[in-house]
C-alpha positions as CSV (number, residue, x, y, z in Angstrom):
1,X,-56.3,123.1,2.6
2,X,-52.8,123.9,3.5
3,X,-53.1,122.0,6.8
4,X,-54.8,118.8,5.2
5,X,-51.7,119.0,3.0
6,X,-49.9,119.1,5.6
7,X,-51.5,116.3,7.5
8,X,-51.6,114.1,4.3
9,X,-47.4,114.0,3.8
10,X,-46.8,114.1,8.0
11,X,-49.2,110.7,8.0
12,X,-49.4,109.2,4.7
13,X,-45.5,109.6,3.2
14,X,-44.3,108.8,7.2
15,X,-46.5,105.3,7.5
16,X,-46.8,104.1,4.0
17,X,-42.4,103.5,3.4
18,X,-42.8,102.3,7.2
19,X,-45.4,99.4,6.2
20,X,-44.3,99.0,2.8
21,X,-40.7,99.2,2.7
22,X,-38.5,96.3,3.4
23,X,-35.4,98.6,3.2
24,X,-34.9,102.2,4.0
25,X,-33.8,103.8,0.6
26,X,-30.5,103.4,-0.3
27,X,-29.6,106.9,-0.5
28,X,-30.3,107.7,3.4
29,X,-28.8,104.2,4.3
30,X,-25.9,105.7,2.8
31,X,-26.2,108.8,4.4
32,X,-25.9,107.0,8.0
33,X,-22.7,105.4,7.2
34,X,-21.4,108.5,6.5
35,X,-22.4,110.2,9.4
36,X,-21.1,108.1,12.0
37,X,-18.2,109.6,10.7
38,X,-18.8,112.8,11.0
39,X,-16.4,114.1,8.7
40,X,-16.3,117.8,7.1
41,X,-17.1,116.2,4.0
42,X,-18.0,112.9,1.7
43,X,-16.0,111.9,-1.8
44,X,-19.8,112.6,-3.3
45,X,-21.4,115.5,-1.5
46,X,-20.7,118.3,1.4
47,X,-21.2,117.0,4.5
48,X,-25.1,118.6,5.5
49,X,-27.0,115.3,4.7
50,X,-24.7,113.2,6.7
51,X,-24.9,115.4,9.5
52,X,-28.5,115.7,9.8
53,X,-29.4,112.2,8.9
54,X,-27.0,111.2,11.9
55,X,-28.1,113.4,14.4
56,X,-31.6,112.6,14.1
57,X,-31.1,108.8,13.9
58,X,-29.3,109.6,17.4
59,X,-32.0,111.5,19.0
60,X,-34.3,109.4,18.3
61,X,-32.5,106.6,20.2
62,X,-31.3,104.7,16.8
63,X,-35.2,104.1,15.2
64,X,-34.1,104.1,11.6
65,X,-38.1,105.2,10.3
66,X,-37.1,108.4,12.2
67,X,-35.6,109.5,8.4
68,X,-38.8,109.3,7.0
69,X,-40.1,112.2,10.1
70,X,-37.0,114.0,8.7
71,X,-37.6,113.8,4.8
72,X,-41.0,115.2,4.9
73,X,-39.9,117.5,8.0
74,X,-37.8,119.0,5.0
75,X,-40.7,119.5,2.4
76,X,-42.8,120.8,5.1
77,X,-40.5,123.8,6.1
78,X,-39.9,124.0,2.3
79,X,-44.2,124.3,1.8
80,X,-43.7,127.0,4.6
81,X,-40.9,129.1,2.8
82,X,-42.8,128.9,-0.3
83,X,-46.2,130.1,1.3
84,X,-44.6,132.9,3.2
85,X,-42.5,133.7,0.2
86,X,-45.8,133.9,-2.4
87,X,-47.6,135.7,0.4
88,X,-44.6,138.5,-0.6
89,X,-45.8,138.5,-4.4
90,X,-49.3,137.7,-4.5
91,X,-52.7,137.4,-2.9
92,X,-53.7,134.9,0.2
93,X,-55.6,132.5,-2.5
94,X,-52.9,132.0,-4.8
95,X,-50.2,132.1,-2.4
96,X,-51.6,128.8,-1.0
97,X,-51.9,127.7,-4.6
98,X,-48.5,128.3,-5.4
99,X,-47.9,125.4,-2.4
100,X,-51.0,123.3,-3.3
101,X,-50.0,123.4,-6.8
102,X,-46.3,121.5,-6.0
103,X,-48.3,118.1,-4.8
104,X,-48.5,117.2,-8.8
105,X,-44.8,117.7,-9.2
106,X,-42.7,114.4,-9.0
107,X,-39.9,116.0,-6.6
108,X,-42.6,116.9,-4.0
109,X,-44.9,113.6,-3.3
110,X,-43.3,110.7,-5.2
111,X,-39.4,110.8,-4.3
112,X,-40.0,112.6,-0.6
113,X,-39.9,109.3,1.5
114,X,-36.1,108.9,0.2
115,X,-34.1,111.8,2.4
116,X,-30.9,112.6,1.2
117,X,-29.0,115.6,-0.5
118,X,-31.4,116.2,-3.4
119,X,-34.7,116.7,-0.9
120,X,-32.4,118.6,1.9
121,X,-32.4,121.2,-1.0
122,X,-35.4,121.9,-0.6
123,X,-36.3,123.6,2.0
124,X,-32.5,124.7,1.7
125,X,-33.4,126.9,-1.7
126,X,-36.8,127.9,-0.5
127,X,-35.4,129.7,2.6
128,X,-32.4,131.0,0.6
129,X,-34.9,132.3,-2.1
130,X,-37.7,133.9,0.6
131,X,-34.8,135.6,2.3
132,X,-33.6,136.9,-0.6
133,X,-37.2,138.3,-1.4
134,X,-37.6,139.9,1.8
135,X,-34.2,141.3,1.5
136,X,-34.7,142.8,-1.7
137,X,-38.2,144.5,-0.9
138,X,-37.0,146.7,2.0
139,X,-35.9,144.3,5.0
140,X,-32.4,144.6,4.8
141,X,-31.7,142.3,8.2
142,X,-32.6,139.2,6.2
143,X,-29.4,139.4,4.2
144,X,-28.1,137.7,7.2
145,X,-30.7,134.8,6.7
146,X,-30.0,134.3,3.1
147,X,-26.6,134.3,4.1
148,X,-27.8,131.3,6.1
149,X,-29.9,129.5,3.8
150,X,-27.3,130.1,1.3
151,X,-24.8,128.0,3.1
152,X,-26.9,125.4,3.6
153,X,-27.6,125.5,-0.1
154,X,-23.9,124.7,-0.8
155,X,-23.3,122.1,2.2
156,X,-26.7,120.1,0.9
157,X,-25.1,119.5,-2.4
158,X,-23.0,121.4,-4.7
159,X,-25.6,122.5,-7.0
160,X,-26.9,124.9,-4.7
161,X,-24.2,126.8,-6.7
162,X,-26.4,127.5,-9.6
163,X,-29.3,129.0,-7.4
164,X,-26.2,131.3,-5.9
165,X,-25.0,132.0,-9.5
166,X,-28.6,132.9,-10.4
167,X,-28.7,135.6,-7.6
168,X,-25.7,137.1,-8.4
169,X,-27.2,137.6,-12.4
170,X,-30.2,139.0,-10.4
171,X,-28.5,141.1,-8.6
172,X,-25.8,142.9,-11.2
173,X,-28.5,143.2,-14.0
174,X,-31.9,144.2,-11.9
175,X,-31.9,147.6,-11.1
176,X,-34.0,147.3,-7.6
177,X,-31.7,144.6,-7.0
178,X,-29.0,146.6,-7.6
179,X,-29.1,148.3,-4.2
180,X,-28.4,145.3,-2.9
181,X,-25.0,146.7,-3.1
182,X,-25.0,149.5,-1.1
183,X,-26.6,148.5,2.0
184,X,-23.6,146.9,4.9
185,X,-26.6,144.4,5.5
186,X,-25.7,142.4,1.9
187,X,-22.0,142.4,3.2
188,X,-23.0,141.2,6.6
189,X,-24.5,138.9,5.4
190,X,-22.0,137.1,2.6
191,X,-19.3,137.5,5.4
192,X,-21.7,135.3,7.5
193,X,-22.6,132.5,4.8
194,X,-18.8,132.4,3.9
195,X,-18.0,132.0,7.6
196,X,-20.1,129.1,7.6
197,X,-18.2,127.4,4.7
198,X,-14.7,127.6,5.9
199,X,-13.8,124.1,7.0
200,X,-15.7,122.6,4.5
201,X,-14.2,124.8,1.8
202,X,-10.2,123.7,3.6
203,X,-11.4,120.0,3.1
204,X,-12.1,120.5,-0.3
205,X,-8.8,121.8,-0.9
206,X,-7.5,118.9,-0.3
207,X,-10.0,116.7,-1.3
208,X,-11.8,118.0,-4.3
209,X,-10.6,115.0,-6.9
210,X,-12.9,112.8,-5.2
211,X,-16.5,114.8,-5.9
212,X,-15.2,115.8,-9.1
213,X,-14.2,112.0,-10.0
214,X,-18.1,111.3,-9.0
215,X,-19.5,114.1,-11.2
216,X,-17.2,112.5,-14.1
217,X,-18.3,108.7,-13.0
218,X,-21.6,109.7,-14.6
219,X,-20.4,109.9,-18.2
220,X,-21.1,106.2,-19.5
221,X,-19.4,106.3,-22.5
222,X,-17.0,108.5,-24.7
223,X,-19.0,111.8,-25.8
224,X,-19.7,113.1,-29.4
225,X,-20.6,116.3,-30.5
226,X,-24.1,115.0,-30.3
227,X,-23.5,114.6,-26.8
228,X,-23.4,118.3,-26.6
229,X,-27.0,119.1,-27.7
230,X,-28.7,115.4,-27.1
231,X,-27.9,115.5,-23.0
232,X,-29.0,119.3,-22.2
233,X,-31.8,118.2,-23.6
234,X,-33.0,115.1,-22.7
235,X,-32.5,117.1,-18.7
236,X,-34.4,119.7,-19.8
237,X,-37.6,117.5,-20.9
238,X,-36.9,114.6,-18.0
239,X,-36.8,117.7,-15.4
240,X,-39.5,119.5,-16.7
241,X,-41.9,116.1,-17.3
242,X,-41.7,116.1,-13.2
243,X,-44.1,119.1,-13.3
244,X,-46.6,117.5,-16.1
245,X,-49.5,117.1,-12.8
246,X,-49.0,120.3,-11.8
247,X,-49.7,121.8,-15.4
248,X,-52.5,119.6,-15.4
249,X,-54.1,121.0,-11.7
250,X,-53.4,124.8,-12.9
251,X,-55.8,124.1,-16.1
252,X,-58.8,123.4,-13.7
253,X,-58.3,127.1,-12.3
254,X,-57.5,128.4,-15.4
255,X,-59.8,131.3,-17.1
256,X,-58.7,133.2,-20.2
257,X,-61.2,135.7,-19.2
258,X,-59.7,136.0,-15.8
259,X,-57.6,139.4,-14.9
260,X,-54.1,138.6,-13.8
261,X,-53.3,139.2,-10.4
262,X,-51.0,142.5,-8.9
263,X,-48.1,141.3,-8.3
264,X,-45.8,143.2,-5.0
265,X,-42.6,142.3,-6.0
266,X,-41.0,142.3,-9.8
267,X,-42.5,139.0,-11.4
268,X,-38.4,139.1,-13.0
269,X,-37.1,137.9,-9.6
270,X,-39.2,135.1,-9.5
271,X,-38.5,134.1,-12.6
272,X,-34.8,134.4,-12.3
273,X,-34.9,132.4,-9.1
274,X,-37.1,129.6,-10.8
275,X,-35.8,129.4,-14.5
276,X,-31.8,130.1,-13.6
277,X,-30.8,127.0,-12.2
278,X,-32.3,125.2,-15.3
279,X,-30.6,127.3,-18.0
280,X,-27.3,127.4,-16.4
281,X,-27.6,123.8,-16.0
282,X,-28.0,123.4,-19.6
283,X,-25.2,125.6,-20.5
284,X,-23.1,123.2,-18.6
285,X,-24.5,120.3,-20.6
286,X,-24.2,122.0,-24.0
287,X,-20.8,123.0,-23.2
288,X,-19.4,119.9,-21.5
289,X,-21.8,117.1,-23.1
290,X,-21.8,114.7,-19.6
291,X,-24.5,113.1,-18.7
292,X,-27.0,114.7,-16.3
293,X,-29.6,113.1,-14.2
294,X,-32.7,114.5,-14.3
295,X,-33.3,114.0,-10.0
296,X,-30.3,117.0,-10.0
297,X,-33.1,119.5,-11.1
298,X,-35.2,118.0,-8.1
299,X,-34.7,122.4,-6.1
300,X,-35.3,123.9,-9.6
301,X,-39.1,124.0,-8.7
302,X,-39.9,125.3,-5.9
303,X,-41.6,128.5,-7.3
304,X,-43.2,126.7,-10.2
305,X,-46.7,127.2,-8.4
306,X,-46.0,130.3,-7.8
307,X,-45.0,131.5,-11.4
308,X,-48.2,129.8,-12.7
309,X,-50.2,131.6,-10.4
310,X,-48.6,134.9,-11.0
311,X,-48.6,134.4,-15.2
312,X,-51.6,133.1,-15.7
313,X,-54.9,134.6,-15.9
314,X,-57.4,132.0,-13.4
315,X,-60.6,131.8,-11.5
316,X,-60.6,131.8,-8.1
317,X,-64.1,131.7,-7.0
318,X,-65.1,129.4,-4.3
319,X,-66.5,127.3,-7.7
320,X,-63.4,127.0,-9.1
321,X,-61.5,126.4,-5.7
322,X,-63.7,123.5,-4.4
323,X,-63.1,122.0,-7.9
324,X,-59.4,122.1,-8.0
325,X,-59.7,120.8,-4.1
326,X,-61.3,117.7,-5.5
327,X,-59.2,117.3,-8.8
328,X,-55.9,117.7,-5.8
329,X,-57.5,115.5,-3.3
330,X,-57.6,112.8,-6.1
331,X,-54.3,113.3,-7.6
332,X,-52.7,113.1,-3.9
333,X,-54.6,109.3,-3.4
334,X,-53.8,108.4,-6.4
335,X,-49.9,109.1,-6.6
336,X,-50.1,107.4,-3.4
337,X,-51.7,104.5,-4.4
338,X,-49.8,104.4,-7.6
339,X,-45.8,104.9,-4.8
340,X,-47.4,101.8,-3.1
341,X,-48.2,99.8,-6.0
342,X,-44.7,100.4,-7.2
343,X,-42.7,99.8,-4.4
344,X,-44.8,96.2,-3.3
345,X,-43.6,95.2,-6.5
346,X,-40.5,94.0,-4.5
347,X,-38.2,93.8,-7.8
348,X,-38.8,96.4,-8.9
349,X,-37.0,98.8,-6.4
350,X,-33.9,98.8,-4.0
351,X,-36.2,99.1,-1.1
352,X,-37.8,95.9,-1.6
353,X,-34.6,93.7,-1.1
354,X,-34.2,92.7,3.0
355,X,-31.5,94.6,4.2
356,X,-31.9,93.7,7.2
357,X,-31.7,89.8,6.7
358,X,-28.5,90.4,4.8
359,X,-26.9,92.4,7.3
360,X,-27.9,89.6,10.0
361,X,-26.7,86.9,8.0
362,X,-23.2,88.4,7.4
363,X,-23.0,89.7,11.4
364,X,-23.6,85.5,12.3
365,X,-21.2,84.8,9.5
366,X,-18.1,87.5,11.1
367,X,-19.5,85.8,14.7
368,X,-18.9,81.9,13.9
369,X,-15.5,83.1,12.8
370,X,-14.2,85.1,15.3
371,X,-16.8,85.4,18.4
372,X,-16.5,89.4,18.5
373,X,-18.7,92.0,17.4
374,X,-18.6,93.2,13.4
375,X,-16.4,96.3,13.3
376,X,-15.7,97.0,9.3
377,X,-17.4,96.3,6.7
378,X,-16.1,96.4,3.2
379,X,-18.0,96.3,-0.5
380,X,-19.7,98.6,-2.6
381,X,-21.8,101.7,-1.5
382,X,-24.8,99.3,-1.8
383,X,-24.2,96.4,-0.1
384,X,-22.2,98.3,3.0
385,X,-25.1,100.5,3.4
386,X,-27.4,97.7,4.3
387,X,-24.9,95.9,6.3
388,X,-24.2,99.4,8.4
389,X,-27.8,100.6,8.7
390,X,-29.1,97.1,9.9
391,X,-26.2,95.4,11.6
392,X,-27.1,95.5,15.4
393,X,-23.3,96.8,16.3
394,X,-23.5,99.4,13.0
395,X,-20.3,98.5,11.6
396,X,-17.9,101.5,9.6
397,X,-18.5,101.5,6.0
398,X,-15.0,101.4,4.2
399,X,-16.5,101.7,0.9
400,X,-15.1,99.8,-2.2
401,X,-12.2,99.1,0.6
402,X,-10.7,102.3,-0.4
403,X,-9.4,104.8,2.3
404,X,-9.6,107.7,0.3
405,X,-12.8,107.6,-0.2
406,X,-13.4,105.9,3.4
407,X,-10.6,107.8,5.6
408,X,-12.1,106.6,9.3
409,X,-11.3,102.9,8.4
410,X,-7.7,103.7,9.3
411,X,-4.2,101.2,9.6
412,X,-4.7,100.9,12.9
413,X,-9.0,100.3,13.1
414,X,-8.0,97.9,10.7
415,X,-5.3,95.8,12.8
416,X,-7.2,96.2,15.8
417,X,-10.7,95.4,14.6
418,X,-10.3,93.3,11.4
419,X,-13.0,93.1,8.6
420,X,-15.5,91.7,6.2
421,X,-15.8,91.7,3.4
422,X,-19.4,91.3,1.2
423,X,-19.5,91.1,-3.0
424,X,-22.1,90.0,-4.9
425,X,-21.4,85.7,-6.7
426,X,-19.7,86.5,-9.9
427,X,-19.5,90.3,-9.3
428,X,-16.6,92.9,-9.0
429,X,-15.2,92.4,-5.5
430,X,-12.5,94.8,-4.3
431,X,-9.2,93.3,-3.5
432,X,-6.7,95.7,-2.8
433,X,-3.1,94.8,-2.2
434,X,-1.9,93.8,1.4
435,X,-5.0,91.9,2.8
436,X,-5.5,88.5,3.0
437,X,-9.2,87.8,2.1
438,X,-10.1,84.7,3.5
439,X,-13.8,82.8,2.4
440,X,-16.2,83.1,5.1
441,X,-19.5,81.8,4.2
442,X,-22.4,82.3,1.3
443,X,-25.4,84.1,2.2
444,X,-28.2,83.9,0.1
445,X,-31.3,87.3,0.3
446,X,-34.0,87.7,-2.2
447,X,-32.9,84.9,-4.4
448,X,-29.5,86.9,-4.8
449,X,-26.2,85.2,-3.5
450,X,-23.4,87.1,-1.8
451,X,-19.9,86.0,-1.0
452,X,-18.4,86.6,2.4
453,X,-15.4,86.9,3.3
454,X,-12.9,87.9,6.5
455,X,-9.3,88.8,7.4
456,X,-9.0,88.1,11.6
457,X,-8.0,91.5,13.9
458,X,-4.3,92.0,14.4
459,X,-3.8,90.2,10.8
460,X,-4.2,92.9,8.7
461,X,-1.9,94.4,6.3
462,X,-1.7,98.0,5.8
463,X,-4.2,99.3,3.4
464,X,-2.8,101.5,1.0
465,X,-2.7,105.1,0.8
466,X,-5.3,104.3,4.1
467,X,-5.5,107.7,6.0
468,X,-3.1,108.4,9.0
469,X,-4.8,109.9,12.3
């Protein structure tokens, strides 16, 4: 069943966005114009996503669907961890459950064609938490691994420091994960995963204001002491509603009667690993009261299958088994069918709108002016993440024509090379000071207009506080 699994998200969740999708989500388009930067960090994320989105766009000779192969490349290798990971805890059967079970949660089948820093945690946590396992139950070398994995955790997306904080609760209160601490292995390994963060952790030091103004952008309005209880909450029940099909497939194995299965390894580290993140997220809401988006849970669950199958007493007879293949084998078609349904309703989601035809439109609309290829592009993160990721000469993003947050689009890129610039009719249109906007054309997509406008190369003004390299 596990390679049928397999088969179904390599084929299905790879062809369906390739035939149904007008755009690439916005999320990975966004990605790619980071990327081409290459840069040891974003004013959102750490710089992982980027990196890997980029690379594999460039291997595979600039085919754009080559980021769905990646996304579901990434739940694949996370399937793997978790299978080789519940093989440490409990039997053969329910190890493959604890994977099989993961195709009802929302995080695993619904979301995965969108690649970007939420999914690259995936497999990033998975291999962190396996290593960790093996580790911890007498393989010492594999500190070096987690050390790894634990990296990557933190250069996917900062959140990857509640699985580390997790560990470290693990590891100071757990006696058997106490002698953690005396083995040169666990040092070894730290050293290495630190080693790994160095030159993002210098550009943060500069830089930090910018994530941190992002984490803050989320809070809509002013908060009340409310806040404080309503918006741990209402993440707790949107993350937790993700799992509601998987709760559903573990009652068709479920039998009271049923003996529980011998567990190998402390049932507490599992639970730690799985249940951490999500309290110490809370904490964060109760204490702070911001707003938290329910996709930022989208790691927490990676050992949810396995949990089940470790707490709960269930039948695994061949019966049962062929029952809960059928009961899965629906579910899967019909969250597929339901993703397509969805998404051919084109206004209902960001990757219905033609991306492409608005990035062609505004490339003939820079040509008629000036005869030379698009360079810069300038808007919000939306509209310049079409125009980059469809624009035949991929111009550089220089988002909300900031150069903080955009540092490549530098004084001189900007002399040399000009730009355009692309705002919604009657919507907020960065204007900053210095740079002579002049009308270019309107271009109409999807029954939405879009102003256009220009400065010519060698005519620009200096963009302030614009980057110096």
């Amino acid at each position: 069943m596990l390679g049928l699994l397999a088969a179904w998200h390599a084929l299905f969740w790879v062809l369906a966005p390739m035939l149904v999708y007008r755009s690439l989500p916005l999320d990975t388009l966004e990605l790619l114009g980071w990327g081409q930067a290459w840069e040891w960090g974003y004013y959102k994320h750490p710089p992982l996503g980027a990196w890997l989105g980029e690379a594999v766009f460039q291997a595979s000779g600039g085919w754009l669907p080559s980021l769905y192969l990646l996304a579901q490349g990434c739940v694949l290798l996370c399937g793997l961890y978790v299978w080789r990971l519940a093989r440490l805890v409990v039997d053969p059967v329910r190890a493959a459950l604890a994977v099989l079970l993961l195709e009802g949660a929302y995080a695993y089948t619904w979301l995965t064609p969108n690649f970007n820093m939420n999914l690259l945690q995936l497999p990033a946590w998975a291999g962190f938490s396996y290593h960790l396992l093996r580790a911890l139950s007498g393989t010492p070398r594999h500190w070096l691994w987690a050390g790894v994995w634990g990296a990557a955790c933190l250069l996917s997306k900062y959140s990857g420091l509640l699985l580390l904080a997790s560990t470290l609760a693990l590891l100071l209160v757990d006696p058997r994960a106490r002698t953690a601490w005396r083995t040169p292995w666990f040092y070894a390994g730290c050293l290495l995963g630190a080693s790994l963060l160095i030159p993002h952790a210098l550009w943060l030091l500069d830089h930090w204001r910018l994530p941190l103004a992002y984490l803050q952008s989320f809070d809509a309005g002013p908060k009340t002491a409310v806040s404080h209880l309503e918006e741990p909450l209402r993440f707790l029940v949107g993350s937790l509603a993700g799992l509601t099909v998987t709760g559903l497939l573990t009652l068709t194995l479920r039998d009271r009667g049923a003996e529980r299965p011998q567990l190998r390894l402390p049932l507490v580290w599992v639970t730690v690993l799985l249940f951490g993140p999500l309290l110490l997220s809370c904490l964060y809401g109760a204490f702070s009261g911001s707003r938290m988006k329910s996709t930022w849970a989208f790691p927490f669950f990676n050992l949810a299958g396995l949990w089940l199958c470790a707490v709960l007493p269930m039948d695994v007879s061949q019966r049962r088994l062929r029952r809960f293949a059928t009961t899965l084998g629906v579910t899967a078609l019909a969250i597929g069918g339901l993703h397509l349904a969805y998404k051919l309703g084109a206004d209902k989601s960001k990757t219905g709108f033609d991306g492409r035809a608005l990035a062609e439109r505004v490339e003939a609309c820079w040509g008629a002016k000036t005869q030379r290829p698009l360079h810069i592009v300038a808007g919000d993160h939306i509209l310049t993440s079409y125009v980059n990721g469809y624009a035949t000469t991929r111009p550089w993003v220089w988002i909300n024509a900031d150069s903080e947050i955009a540092p490549w689009v530098t004084r001189d890129r900007l002399r040399s090379l000009g730009a355009v610039r692309v705002c919604r009719v009657d919507g907020p249109c960065a204007n900053p000071a210095g740079f002579d906007w002049q009308p270019a054309c309107t271009v109409k997509v999807d029954a939405q207009s879009f102003e256009v406008s220009w400065f010519a190369p060698d005519s620009a003004g200096a963009p302030p506080s614009s980057s110096q390299r």
